[in-house]
C-alpha positions as CSV (number, residue, x, y, z in Angstrom):
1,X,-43.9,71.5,127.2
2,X,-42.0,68.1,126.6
3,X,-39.3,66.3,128.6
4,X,-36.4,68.4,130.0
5,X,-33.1,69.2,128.2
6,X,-29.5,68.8,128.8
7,X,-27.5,72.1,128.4
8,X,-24.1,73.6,129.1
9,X,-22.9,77.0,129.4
10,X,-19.4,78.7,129.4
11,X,-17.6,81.8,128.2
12,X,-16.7,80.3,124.7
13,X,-13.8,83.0,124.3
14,X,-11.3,83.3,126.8
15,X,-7.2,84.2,127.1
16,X,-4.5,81.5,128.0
17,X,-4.1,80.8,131.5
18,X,-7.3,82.3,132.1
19,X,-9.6,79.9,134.7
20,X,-13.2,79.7,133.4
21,X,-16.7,78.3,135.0
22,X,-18.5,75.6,132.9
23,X,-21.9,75.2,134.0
24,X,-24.5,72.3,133.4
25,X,-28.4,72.9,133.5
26,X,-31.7,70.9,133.4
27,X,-34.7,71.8,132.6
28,X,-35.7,74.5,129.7
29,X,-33.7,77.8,129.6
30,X,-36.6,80.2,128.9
31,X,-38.3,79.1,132.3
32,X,-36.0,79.3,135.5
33,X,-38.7,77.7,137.9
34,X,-37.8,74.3,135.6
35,X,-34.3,74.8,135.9
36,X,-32.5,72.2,138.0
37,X,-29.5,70.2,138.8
38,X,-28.9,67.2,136.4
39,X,-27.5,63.5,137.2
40,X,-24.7,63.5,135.2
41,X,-21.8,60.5,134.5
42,X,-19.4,62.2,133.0
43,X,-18.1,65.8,132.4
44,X,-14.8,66.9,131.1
45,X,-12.7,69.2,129.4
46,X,-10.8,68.3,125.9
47,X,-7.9,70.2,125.3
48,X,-6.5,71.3,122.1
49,X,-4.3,67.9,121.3
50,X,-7.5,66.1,123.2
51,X,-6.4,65.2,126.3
52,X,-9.8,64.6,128.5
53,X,-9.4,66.5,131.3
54,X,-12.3,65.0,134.2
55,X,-14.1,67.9,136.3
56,X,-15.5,68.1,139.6
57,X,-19.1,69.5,139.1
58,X,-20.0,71.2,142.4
59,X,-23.5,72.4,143.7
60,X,-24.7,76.1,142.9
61,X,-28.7,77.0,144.2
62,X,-28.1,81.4,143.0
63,X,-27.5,82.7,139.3
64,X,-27.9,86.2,139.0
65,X,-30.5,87.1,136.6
66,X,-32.4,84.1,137.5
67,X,-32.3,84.1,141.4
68,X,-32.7,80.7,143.6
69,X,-32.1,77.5,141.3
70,X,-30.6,74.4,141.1
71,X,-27.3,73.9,138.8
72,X,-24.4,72.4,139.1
73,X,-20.4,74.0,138.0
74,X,-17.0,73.7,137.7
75,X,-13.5,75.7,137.2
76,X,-11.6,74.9,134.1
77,X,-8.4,75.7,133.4
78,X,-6.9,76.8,129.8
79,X,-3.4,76.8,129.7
80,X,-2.4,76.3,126.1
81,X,-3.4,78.7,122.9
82,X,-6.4,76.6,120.8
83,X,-9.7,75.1,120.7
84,X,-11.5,73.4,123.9
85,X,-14.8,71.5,124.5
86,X,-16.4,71.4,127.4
87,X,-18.4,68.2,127.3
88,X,-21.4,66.6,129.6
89,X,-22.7,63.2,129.7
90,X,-26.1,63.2,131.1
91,X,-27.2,60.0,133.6
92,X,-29.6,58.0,131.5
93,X,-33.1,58.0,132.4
94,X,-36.6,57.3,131.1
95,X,-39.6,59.6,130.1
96,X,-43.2,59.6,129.4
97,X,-44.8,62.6,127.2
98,X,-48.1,61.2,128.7
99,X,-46.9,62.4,132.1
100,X,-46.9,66.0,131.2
101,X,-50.5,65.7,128.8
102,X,-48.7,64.1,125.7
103,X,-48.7,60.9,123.5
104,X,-48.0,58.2,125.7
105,X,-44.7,56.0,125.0
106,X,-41.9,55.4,127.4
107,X,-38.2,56.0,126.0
108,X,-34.9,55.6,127.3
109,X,-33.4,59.4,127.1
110,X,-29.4,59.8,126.4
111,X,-28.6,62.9,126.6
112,X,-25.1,65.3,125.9
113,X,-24.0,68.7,125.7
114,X,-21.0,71.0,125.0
115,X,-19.6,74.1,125.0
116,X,-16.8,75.1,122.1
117,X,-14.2,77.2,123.9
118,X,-11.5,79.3,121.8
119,X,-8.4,80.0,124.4
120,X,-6.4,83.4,122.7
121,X,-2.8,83.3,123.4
122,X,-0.4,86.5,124.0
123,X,0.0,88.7,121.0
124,X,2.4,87.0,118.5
125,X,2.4,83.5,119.9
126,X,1.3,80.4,118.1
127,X,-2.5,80.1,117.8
128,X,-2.4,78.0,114.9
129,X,-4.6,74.8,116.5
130,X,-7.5,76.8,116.8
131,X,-10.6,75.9,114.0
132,X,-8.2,73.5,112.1
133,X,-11.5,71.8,111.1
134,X,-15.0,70.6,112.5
135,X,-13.4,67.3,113.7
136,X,-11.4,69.7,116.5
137,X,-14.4,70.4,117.6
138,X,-15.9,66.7,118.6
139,X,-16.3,65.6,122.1
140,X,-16.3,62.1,121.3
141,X,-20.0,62.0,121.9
142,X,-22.1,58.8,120.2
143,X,-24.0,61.6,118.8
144,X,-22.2,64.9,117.7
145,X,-23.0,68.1,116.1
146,X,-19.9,69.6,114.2
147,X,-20.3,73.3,113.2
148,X,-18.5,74.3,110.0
149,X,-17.0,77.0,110.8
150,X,-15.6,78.0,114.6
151,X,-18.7,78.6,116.7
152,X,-17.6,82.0,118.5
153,X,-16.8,84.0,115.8
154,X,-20.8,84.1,114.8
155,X,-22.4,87.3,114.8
156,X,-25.6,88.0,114.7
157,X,-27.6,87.6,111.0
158,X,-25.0,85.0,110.3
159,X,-25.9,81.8,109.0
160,X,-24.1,78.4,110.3
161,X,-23.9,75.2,108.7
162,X,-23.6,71.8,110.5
163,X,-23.1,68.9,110.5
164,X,-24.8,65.9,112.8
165,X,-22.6,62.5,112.7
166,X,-23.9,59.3,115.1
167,X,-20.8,56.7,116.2
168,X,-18.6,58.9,113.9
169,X,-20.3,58.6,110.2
170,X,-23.2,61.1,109.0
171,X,-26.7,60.5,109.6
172,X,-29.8,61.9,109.0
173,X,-31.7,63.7,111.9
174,X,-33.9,65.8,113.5
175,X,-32.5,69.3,114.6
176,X,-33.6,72.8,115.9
177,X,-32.2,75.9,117.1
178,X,-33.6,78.0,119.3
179,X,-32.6,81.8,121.1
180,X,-32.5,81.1,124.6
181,X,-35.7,83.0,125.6
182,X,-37.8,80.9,123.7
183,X,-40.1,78.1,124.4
184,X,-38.0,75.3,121.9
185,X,-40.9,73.1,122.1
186,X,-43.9,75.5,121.0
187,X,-42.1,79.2,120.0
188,X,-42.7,79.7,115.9
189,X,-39.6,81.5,115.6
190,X,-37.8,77.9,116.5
191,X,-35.9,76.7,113.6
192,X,-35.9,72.9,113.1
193,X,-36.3,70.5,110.2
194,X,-34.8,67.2,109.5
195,X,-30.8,67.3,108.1
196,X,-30.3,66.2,104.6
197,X,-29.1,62.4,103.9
198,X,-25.5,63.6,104.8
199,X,-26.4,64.9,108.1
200,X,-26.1,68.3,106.7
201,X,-28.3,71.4,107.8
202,X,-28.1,75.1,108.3
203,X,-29.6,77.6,110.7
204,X,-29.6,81.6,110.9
205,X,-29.0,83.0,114.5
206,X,-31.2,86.0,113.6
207,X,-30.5,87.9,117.1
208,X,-27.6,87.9,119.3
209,X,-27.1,86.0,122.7
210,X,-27.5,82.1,123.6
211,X,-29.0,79.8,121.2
212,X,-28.9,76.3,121.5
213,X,-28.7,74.2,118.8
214,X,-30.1,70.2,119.2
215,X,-29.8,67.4,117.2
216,X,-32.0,63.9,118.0
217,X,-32.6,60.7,116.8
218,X,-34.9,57.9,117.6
219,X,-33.7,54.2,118.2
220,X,-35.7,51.6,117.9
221,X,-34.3,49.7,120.7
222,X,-37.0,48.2,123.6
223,X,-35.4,47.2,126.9
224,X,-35.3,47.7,130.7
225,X,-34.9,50.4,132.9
226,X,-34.4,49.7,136.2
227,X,-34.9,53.1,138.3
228,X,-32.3,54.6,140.7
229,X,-34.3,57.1,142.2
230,X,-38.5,57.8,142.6
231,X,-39.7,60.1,139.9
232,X,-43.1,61.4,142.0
233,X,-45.6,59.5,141.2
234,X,-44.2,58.4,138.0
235,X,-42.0,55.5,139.9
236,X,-40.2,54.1,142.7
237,X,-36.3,53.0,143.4
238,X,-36.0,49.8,142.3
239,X,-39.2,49.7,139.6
240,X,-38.5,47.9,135.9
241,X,-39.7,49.8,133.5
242,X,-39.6,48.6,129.9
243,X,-39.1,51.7,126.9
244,X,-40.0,51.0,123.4
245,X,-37.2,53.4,122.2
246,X,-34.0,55.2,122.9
247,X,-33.9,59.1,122.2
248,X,-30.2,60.5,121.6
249,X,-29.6,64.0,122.4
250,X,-26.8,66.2,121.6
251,X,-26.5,70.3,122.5
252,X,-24.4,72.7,121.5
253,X,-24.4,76.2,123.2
254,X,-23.1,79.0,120.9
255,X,-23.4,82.7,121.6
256,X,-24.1,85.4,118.7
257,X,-22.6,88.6,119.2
């Protein structure tokens, strides 16, 4: 099992007017005991003509189906017809694979995650802003993964392209996706691969449900970490800790029907 990942959840279709929960999770989906709250800096809501709506993440410790953990959520609001992100901006913070049995190397981790959310509006009104095209679907992240096609109309069997761009221009990078049950690190039926020059890759959500779809690249960037908080036995408050490289994260949470 490697470091912890970033994730955001939300009903991805909902009806104008309509309040909805986005939720933000630690850990790795297919084991709830590794599920917790993460430190997050930022997390918002982009509207159809992107305004950045700010939310105020509050404390949840009971999901059903998953009983006592640590998460944190928030009400949003969709009052116009279109296309919404829900967007989170993960804390920085530094990880060791040596700590958990693998290679050693300390790396600053930066880590994001969204949610596409398609708002209906009444029967016969103007819907036309939703899917325009992928760049309606950014969240102004350093690093973004921009489906081709809007994310919750997939179905199960279907096959998605992408798209991964880093400050805005394509790059080439490592991906997976992988169904929400799985273990993404060591599951076989993970897919991942690295994108073409162009960023470009494709994936086939072979069941329905949750899959989560990542996108990472490695910066070669040393510098120092000075640490907020003790990590067990890792470090202390106050500690300097120089990483070798920075690890970008994006996920994107889409659901299969």
């Amino acid at each position: 099992m490697s470091d912890h990942m970033l994730w955001a959840e939300a009903r991805d279709v909902v009806s104008v007017g309509e309040i909805n929960k986005g939720y933000a999770f630690f850990g790795h989906p297919s084991m709830s005991t590794s599920i917790f709250s993460p430190r997050i800096d930022s997390a918002f809501l982009l509207t159809p003509s992107k305004e950045r709506v700010s939310l105020n993440l509050q404390s949840g410790n009971w999901l059903p189906g998953f009983g006592h953990m640590e998460f944190l959520k928030a009400n949003m609001m969709h009052y116009w017809p279109g296309d919404y992100v829900f967007g989170l901006v993960r804390t920085p913070g530094v990880y060791d694979l040596s700590w958990h049995g693998g290679k050693s190397g300390l790396f600053l981790s930066r880590s994001y995650a969204k949610v596409i959310i398609h708002a209906a509006g009444k029967e016969g009104s103007d819907d036309a802003a939703a899917g325009q095209s992928s760049e309606a679907w950014s969240a102004g992240f350093p690093l973004e993964i921009l489906p081709a096609r809007a994310p919750y109309g997939i179905k199960a069997m279907d096959s998605l392209d992408l798209c991964v761009k880093y400050l805005g221009k394509p790059v080439k990078s490592g991906y997976y996706a992988s169904y929400w049950a799985w273990d993404e690190q060591g599951d076989s039926r993970v897919q991942r691969g690295t994108t073409d020059e162009e960023g470009r890759f494709s994936v086939n959500l072979s069941r329905g449900g949750m899959w989560i779809i990542d996108a990472s690249l490695t910066l070669d960037e040393p510098g120092i970490y000075v640490a907020e908080e003790s990590k067990s036995k890792f470090y202390k408050t106050g500690d300097k800790l120089e990483y070798k490289t920075i690890q970008v994260k994006c996920e994107m949470t889409i659901w299969a029907r």
